[in-house]
N, C-alpha and C positions, 0 to 999 in steps of 0.2 A: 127457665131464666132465673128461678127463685134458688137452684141451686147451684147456678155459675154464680149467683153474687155470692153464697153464702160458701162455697167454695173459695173464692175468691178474696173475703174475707179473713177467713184463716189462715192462705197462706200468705197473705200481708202480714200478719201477726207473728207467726213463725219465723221470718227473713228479718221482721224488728226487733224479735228477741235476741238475735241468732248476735245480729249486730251491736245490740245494746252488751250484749255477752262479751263481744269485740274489743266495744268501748272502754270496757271496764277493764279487758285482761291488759291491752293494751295501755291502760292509764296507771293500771296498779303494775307495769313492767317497767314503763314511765318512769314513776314514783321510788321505785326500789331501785329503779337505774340512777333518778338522780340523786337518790341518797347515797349510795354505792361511790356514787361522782364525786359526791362530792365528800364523802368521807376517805377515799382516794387524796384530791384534793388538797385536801386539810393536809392529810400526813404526809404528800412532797409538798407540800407549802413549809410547813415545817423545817424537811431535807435542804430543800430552797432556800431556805430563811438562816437555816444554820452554816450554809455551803459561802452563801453571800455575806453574810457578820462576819465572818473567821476571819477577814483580812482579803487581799486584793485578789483578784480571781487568777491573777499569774503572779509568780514569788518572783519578786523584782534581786536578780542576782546582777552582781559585780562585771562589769566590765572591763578586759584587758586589753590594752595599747600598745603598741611599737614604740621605738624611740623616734622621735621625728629624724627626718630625713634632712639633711642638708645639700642644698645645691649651693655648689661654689662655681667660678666664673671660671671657663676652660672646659669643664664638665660638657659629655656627650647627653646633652637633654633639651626635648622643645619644648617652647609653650604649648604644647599641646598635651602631652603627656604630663607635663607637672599639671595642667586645669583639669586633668581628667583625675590624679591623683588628690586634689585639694574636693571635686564634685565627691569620690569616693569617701573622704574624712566628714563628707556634709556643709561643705559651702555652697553657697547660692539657695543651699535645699533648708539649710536650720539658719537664720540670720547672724542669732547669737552665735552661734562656733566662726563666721566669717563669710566673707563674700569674696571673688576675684571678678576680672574683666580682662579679656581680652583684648588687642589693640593688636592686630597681626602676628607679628611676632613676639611679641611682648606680651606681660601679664603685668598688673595689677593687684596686687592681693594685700586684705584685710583683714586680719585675724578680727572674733566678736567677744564679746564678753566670757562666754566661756570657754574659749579657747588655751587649751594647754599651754600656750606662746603668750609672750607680750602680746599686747593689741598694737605694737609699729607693725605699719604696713610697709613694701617695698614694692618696686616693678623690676621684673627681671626682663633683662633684654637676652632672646636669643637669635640666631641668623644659621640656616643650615643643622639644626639639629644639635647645637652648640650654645653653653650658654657664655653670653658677651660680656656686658656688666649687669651688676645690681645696685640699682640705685634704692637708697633708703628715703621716707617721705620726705625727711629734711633736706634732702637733694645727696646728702652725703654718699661715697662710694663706699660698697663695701663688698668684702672678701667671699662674702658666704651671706645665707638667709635659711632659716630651717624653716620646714612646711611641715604642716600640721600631722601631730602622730595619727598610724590606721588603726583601726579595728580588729584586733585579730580574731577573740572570739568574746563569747560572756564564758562565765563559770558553767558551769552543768548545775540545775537547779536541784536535783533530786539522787536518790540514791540508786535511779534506772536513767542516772545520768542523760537525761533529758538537758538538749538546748533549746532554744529559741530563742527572739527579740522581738520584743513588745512594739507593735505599731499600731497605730488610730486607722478610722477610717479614712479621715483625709490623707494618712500617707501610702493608700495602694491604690496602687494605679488604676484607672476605670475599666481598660483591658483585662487588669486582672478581675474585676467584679464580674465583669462582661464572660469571660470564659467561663468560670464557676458557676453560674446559673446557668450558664446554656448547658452544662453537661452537667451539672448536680440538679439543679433546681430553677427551673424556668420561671415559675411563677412566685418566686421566695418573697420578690415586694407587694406581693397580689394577695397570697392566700394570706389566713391566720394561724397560718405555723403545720397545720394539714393540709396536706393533699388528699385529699376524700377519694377522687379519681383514680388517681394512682395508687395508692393504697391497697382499694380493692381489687383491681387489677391484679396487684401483685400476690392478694391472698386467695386471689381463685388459681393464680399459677402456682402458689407453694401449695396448694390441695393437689390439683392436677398430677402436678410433678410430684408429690409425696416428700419435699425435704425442701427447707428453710432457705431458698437460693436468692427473691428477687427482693433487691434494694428499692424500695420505694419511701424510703426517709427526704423527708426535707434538708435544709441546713440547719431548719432548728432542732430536729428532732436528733442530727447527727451530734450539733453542739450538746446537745441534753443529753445524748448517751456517753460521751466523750469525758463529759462533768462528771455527772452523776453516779451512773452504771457502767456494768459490766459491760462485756461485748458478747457474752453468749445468747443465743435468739429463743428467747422461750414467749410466750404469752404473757406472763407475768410483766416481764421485765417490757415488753412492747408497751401493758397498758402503762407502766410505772413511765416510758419517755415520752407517750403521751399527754402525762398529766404534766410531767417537767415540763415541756412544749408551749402548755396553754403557761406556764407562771412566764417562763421565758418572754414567750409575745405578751403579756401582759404588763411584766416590769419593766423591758428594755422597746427601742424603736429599731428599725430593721435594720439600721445603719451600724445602730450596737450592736447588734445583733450579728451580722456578718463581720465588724472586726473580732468579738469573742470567735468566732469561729475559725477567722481568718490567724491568729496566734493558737489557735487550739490544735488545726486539725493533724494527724499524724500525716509526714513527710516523707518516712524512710526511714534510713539506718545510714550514716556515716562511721565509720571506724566502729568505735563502742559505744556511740553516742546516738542517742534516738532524736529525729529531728521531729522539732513541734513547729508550726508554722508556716505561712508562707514566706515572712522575711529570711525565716533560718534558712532556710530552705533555697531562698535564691544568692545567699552566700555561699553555703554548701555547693549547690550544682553546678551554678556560674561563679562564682566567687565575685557577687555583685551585689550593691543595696537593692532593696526591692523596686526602689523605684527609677531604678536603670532597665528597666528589663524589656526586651521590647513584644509584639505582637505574638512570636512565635513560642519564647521563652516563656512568655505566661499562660498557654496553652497547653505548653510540657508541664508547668507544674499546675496546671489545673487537671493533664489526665493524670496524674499521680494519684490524685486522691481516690481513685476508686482501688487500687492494688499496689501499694509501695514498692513492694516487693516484687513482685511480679512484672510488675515495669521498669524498674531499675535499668536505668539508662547505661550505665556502667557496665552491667552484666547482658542484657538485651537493649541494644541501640536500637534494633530492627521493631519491638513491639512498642519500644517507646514513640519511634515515627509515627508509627501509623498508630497511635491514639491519638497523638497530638494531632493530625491531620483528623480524628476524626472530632474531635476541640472546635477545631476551625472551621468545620461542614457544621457544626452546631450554631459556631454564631455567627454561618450566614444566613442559618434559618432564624435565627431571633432578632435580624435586622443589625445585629451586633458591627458585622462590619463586613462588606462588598468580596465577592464572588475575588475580583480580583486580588486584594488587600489578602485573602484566603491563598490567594494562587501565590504569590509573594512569599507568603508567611512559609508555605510548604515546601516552598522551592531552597529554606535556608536549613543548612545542615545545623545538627544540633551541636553544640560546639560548646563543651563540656570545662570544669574549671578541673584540676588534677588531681586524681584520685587521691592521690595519697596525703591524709589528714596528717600526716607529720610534716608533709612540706606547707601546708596555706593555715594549718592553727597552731602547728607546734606544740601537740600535746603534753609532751612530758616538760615542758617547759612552763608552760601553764600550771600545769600540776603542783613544780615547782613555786613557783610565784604564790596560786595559792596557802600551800604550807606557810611560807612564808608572811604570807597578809594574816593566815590563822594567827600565827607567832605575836605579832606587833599589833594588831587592830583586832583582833576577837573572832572567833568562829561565828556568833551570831549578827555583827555588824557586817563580816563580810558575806554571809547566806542572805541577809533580809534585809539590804540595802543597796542601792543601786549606784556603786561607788565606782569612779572611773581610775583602774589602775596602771599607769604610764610604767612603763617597762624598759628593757634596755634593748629589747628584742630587736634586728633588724628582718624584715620580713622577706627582701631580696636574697638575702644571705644564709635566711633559714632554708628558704626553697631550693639553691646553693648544694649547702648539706648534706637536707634531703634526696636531693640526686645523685650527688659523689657516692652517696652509701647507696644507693637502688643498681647504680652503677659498677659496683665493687664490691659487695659483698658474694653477688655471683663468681667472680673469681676464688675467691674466698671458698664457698660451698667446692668450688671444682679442688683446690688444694685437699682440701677435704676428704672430697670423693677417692681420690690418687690414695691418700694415706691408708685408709678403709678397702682397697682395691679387693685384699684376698682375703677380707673377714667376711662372715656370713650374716654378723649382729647387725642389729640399727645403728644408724649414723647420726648422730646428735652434732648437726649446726652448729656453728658457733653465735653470739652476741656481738653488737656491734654499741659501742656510743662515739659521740663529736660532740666535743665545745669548741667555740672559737670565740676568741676575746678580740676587746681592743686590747692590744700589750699598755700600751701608755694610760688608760683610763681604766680597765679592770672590765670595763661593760660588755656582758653577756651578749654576745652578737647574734649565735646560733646554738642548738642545743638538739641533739638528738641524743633520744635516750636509750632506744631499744629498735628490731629491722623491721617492727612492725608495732603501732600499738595497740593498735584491734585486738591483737594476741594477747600481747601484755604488756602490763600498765606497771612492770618495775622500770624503774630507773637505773639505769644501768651504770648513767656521767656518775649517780650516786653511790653508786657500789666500791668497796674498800678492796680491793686488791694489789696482791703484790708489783710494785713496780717496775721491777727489772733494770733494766739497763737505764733507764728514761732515766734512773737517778743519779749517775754519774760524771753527770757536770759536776753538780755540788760538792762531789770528792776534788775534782780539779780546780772552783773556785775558792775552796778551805785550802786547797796548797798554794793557788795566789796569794792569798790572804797570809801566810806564811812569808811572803817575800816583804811586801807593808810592814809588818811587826819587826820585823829584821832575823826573822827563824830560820834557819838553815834546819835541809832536811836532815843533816845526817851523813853528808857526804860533802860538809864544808862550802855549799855554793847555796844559792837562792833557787828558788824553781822558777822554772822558763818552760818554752814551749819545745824546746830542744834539751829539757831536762832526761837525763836515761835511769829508767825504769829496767828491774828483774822481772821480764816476764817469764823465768824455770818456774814449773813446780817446785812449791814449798811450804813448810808447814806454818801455818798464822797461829798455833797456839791450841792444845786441845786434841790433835790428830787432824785439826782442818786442812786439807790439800784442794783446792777446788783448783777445776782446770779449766782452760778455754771451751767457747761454742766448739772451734774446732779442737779436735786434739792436736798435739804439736804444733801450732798455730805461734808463725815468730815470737819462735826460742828467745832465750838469752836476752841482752838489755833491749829496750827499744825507747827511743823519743817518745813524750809526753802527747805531742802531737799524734801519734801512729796510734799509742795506744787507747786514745777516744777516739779516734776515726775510726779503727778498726775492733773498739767494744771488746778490749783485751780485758777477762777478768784479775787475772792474776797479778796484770800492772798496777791492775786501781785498785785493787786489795791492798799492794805492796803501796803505792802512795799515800796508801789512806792510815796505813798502818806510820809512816813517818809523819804524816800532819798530824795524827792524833784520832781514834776513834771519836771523843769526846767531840774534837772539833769541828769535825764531819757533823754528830749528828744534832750537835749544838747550830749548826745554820741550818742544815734542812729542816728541825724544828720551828725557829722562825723564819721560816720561807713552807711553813704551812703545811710540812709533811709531818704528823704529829707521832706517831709512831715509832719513829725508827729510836731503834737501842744502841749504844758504842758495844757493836762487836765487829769481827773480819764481814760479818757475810752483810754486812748494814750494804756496804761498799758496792755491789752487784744488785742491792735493791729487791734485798730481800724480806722488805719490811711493806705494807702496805698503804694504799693512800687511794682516793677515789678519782677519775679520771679529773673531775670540776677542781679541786683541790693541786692536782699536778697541772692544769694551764693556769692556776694563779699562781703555784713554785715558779714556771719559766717566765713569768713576770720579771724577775729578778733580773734574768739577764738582758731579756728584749727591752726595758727600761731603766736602763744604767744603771741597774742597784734598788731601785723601789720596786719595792713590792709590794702591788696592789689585790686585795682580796678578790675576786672575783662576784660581782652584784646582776642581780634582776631587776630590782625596784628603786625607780628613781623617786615618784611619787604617785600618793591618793588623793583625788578628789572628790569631790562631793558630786551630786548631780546638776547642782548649780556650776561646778567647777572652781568652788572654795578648796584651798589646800587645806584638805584633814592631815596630812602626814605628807615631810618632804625628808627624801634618807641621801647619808653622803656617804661619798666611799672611803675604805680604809687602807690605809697609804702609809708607810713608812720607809727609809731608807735603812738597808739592811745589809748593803753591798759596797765598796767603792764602786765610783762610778768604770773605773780601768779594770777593775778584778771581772766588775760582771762584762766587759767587752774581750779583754783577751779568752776568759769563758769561749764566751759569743764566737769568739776565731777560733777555736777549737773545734765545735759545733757546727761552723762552717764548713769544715774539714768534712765531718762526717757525709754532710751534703755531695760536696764536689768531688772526693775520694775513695770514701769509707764506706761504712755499710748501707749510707742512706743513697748511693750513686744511682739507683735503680731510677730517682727520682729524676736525674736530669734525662735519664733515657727516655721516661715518660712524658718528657716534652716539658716540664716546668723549668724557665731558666730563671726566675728573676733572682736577685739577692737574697738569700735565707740560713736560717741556720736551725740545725734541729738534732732529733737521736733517737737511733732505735730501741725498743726493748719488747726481750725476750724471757719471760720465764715460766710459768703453765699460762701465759697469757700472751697476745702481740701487740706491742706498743707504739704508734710514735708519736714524739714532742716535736713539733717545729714551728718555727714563726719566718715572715719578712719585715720589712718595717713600719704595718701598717696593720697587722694579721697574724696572731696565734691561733694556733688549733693542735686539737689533744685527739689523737685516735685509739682507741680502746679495745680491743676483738678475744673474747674467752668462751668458757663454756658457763653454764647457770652452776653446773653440777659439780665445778670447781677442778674438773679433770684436765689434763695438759692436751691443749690443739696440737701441740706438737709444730706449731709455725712460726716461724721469724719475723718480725716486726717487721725487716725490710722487705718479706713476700708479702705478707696479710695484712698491714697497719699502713705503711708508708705508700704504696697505690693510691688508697684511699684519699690519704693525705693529700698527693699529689693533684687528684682529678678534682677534690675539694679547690685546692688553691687556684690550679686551671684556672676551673671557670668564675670564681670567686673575682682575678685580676680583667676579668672583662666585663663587670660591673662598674660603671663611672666610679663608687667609691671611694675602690679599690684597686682600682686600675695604675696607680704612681706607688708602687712598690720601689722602693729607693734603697740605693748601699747605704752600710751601716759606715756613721759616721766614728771615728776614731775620738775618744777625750784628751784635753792635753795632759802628757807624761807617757804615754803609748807610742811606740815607735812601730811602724810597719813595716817590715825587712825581704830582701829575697834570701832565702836561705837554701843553696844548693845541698841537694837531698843526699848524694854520697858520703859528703864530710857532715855535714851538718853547722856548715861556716857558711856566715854572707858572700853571696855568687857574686863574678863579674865576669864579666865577657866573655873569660876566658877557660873556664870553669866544667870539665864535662860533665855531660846526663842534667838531669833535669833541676827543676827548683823550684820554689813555692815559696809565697809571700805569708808570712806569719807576722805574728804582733807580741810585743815584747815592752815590758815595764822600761821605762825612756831610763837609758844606762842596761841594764842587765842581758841585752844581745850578746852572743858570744865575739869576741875581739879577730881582727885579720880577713881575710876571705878564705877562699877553699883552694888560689891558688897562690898564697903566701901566707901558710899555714904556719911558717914557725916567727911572721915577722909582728905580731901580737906584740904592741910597744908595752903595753901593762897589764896586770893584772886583775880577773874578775873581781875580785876583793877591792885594789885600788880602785877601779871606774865604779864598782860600789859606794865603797866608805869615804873616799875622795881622797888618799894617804899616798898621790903622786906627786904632792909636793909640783903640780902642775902650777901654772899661770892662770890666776883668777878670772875665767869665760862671761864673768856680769862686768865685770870691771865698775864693780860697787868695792869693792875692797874687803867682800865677805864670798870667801870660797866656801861653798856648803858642798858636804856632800851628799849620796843619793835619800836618804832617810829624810835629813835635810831639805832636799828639793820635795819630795814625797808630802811631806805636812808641814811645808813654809816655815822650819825653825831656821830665824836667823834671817827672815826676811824682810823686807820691808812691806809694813801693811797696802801699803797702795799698790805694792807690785802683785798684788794675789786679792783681788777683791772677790772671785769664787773661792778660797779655800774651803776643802772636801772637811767634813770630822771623820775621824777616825773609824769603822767598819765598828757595828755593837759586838 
């Protein structure tokens, strides 16, 4: 017995050493662990410390806006669509930008404080999808009401052109919180920023498996790598978002917590632009605020976050389903929301906003606009200030565009193909730009710069190129202007629209013989009218050459083409100008003579929506109001007759006038009377497409305008109204005399300076009682027609000399 105890003994002894040995290693691994900790610790505290002081944890960039929209009474709009568009701007959602109410068919609406608009409120009455009247608060009736500008995008904050929009917690939705923990992070309001569980879990399957695969981060620890670190998986960098982790839960509450995350986490890839966020993000995919979004949508972008790429809904619709359906199986397990609410959610297709970031942000327009705010307001005000930039932008009309060219440029590629048939080389595409103005206001409507911007980010509306043909109005408007001054071309009469033109080969001076598009292309003389319909070079050389080199390119100067030189080849538009700069030249004529600069920027505000900067446009008269409309009838011609005819085939009928051009470039200029647009199509490389403005430019044009006049906006495309002293004539097309009844083959109504129509008709051609000269200068000794006692003649009548001031209270001045 005495040696079981003493047995027994010792090894009690031995097993308390064994342990106290235990005690110790484990206390001194303790000790070095938490020095380790916390000298870890210390130095992301530090990271922390320096990451948090630098300034706000997102760089609050610039915001850009639409131009507000106007509804007028007559307009195809309900109250429902305008409250859905005023929800979209932030009414009801921010107090300050506005409130509305609906009353069935009617609206209610209230601009707030900082609202881009007055704060008068109006109700618009509509009935059938129509809008009836607008009454203003004061009861008063009015014409129109504009509602509040949209959002198009922010600026990209960074030089990896990052977007996002900054939200709080209170503005995402609880569906949205509710998805994201169920499929990121179940217990995020629970734990302290680790998941202990999960963690090792996932570090006994990266041992197993031999390679770094299982995600077992929290949201905080994803927010901490997202800040702070890299994204490569080493040890090192795990402990380092560790310790970030613990500062994160320790300085912020989880509410912070998840919106840092919730504006952080990576979204995808639109165009060239990396989405941060969930708000970016539910712009980008649905082209919605975030807090429209409903059950299904915020389970699409909650499975996003595990594989951006890889889920892209765009590119696989079929893996994005079924993530999102597996979203929904998550938060019926987390009580989030009912079996059925789940069955609903899965049952709605994913119903996407349109791909193409050129049509819903308008990038090179933006682009634009930026430049410009750099210009006037500072590169650093507009990077690190949160300033709301109003625009001229319409966003109806950019999507418009957008399409016309999605639509048309594939024609375009096919021209293309045909030409390149029996070459063996590569095929180099061409370039596409669109501007569209208001003619009468100068405001930038639409803007497309290039067929893709993904690819690339030049600007193309920007690019200087030769303009071809698109420039030879302005040869015909310098020879009106000719008739005003009292200048004869040359051949003893005034120029008209039945003026006759040399279109032989001939030399301009130098060895210059330039010949038509076609060769032999009606010979001999032709009417002024034929030879712009039909883009005769050697007519408008030979015109240009009787008005004056000089005074040709003395008005396309100011009319904003700055380049061109007085020489023959000015004439044909062989001088260059940028697409943005040729629709603010055809200003001139689609607005009797003024010409308006073409703008972006209406104004900037502040975040409060204090006016920092309010910009006006630039406006001069530079035309008679008759020079730039008989113009305008020329240009008509081209339309209805001439080279641009392809357009009424293509089904566009309203009132327009426009012109094609050709020269290693395709061109067209046209407008109606509500709507300019410039279509642009070349190569980068400066080589000749070899295509005619009317195959490859005016299509475009066309399927642009199309669908543009089936926009409420745009939809009252009206004829062009005549000024007084413009005569509008039928001119029978064989003689080239006013038609009557009797008169064979056809005719055509032209427009003509009041007096200088040719005398007779075409079937009493020799009974012409006077002379052009006499119905000119007035030297028929005829019977005084005012029966004022003052016969004037046409100059006379032209600029009121000899009139009496009350009979002329619009007198024009003189053309600069």
């Amino acid at each position: 017995m005495a040696v079981k105890v003493k047995l027994g003994g010792s090894g009690h002894s031995i097993w308390w050493k064994l342990l106290r040995v235990v005690l110790v290693a484990v206390l001194v691994v303790a000790v070095i662990g938490g020095i380790v900790f916390a000298a870890y610790y210390h130095q992301y505290e530090g990271l922390v410390d320096a990451r948090l002081s630098s300034g706000p944890l997102f760089a609050s960039t610039a915001q850009i806006y639409a131009a507000p929209q106007e509804v007028r009474t007559g307009q195809q709009l309900s109250a429902q669509s305008i409250a859905m568009h005023l929800r979209k701007a932030g009414y009801n959602v921010n107090p300050q930008m506005g409130s509305f109410q609906m009353r069935g068919d009617s609206i209610l609406i209230k601009p707030g404080a900082q609202s881009y608009l007055a704060t008068d409120g109006a109700t618009i009455n509509t009935s059938g999808g129509t809008v009836q009247s607008i009454t203003a608060e004061n009861g008063a009736s009015l014409a129109g009401y504009k509602l509040e500008p949209q959002l198009i995008t922010a600026l990209s904050e960074d030089k990896n052109r990052t977007k996002r929009r900054i939200v709080t917690y209170d503005q995402i939705p609880p569906r949205m919180v509710q998805a994201v923990t169920a499929i990121e992070d179940r217990r995020f309001f629970e734990h302290g920023g680790i998941n202990y569980v999960r963690t090792a879990k996932c570090a006994v399957q990266d041992i197993v498996a031999g390679r770094k695969s299982c995600g077992g981060s929290t949201l905080t620890q994803q927010l901490a790598r997202g800040f702070f670190l890299s994204p490569d998986k080493k040890i090192s960098r795990k402990i380092a978002e560790i310790m970030i982790t613990f500062q994160l839960e320790q300085r912020f509450n989880k509410q912070q917590i998840f919106a840092m995350y919730a504006n952080q986490i990576p979204m995808g890839q639109r165009g060239s632009f990396a989405i941060a966020g969930f708000a970016e993000a539910a712009q980008s995919y649905f082209g919605k605020d975030l807090r429209q979004l409903d059950l299904a949508e915020c389970a699409m972008l909650a499975g996003l976050i595990q594989r951006p790429s890889y889920f892209n809904p765009y590119k696989h619709a079929d893996r994005m389903l079924e993530r999102r359906n597996i979203v929904l199986d998550s938060m019926v397990e987390t009580d989030a929301i009912t079996a059925s609410e789940a069955q609903r959610a899965k049952a709605e297709p994913i119903r996407l906003a349109p791909p193409n970031v050129d049509a819903s942000e308008a990038p090179y327009f933006v682009d634009l606009v930026h430049d410009q705010i750099v210009q006037r307001v500072g590169d650093f005000n507009t990077s690190h200030s949160q300033l709301r930039i109003y625009t001229s932008l319409d966003p109806q009309l950019q999507q418009v565009a957008s399409e016309a060219v999605e639509a048309g440029m594939p024609h375009v590629d096919e021209l293309v193909r045909r030409l390149h048939r029996k070459s063996t080389g590569a095929i180099t595409y061409p370039q596409v730009a669109l501007v569209a103005l208001n003619p009468h206001t100068g405001q930038v409507l639409a803007l497309i710069g290039g067929r893709n911007y993904a690819m690339s980010q030049l600007n193309h509306a920007l690019a200087e190129r030769p303009t071809g043909s698109i420039f030879k109005p302005f040869v015909y408007a310098a020879a009106y202007n000719t008739s005003l001054n009292g200048t004869s071309l040359g051949d003893g009469g005034v120029f008209t629209a039945v003026s006759r033109i040399n279109d032989d080969p001939q030399d301009f001076g130098g060895g210059y013989i330039p010949g038509n598009f076609e060769k032999g292309e009606y010979p001999g003389m032709v009417t002024a009218a034929d030879a712009l319909a039909h883009s005769l070079n050697i007519a408008t050389i030979a015109l240009a050459q009787k008005v004056g080199y000089d005074n040709v390119a003395s008005l396309a100067r100011i009319s904003g083409i700055t380049s061109v030189k007085a020489t023959p080849s000015m004439a044909i538009g062989t001088y260059s100008a940028t697409p943005i700069d040729m629709a603010g030249a055809y200003t001139d004529f689609a607005n009797y003579g003024v010409h308006i600069k073409p703008w972006l920027l209406s104004s900037v505000r502040n975040e409060q929506g204090d006016i920092v900067s309010d910009f006006t446009p630039d406006a001069k008269q530079i035309l008679d109001p008759r020079v730039a409309y008989l113009t305008q009838s020329l240009m008509e011609g081209v339309i209805n007759r001439g080279t641009a005819a392809r357009v009424r085939g293509l089904g566009f009928t309203a009132p327009a006038a426009g012109k094609t051009g050709t020269s290693h470039d395709a061109w067209f200029a046209g407008y109606t009377s509500n709507l300019l647009c410039v279509i642009w199509i070349g190569n980068d490389d400066y080589s000749n497409i070899n295509l005619q403005g009317a195959e490859a430019a005016a299509p475009i044009w066309a399927e642009f305008m199309k669908r543009a006049a089936k926009l409420p906006q745009y939809s009252d495309m009206k004829g062009f109204n005549a000024p007084d002293g413009v005569q509008i004539i039928p001119i029978n097309r064989a003689t080239n005399l006013p038609a009557d009844e009797t008169c064979p083959g056809d005719s055509l109504s032209l427009a003509f300076l009041a007096g200088t129509a040719p005398g007779g008709t075409c079937s009493h051609m020799g009974e012409d009682a006077q002379s052009l000269g006499s119905r000119i200068f007035g030297t028929d000794g005829s019977s005084d027609p005012n029966g004022d006692g003052q016969h004037r003649n046409f100059f006379q009548k032209m600029f009121g000399i000899g009139k009496k001031k009350e009979d002329d209270p619009q007198q024009q001045a003189p053309p600069q």
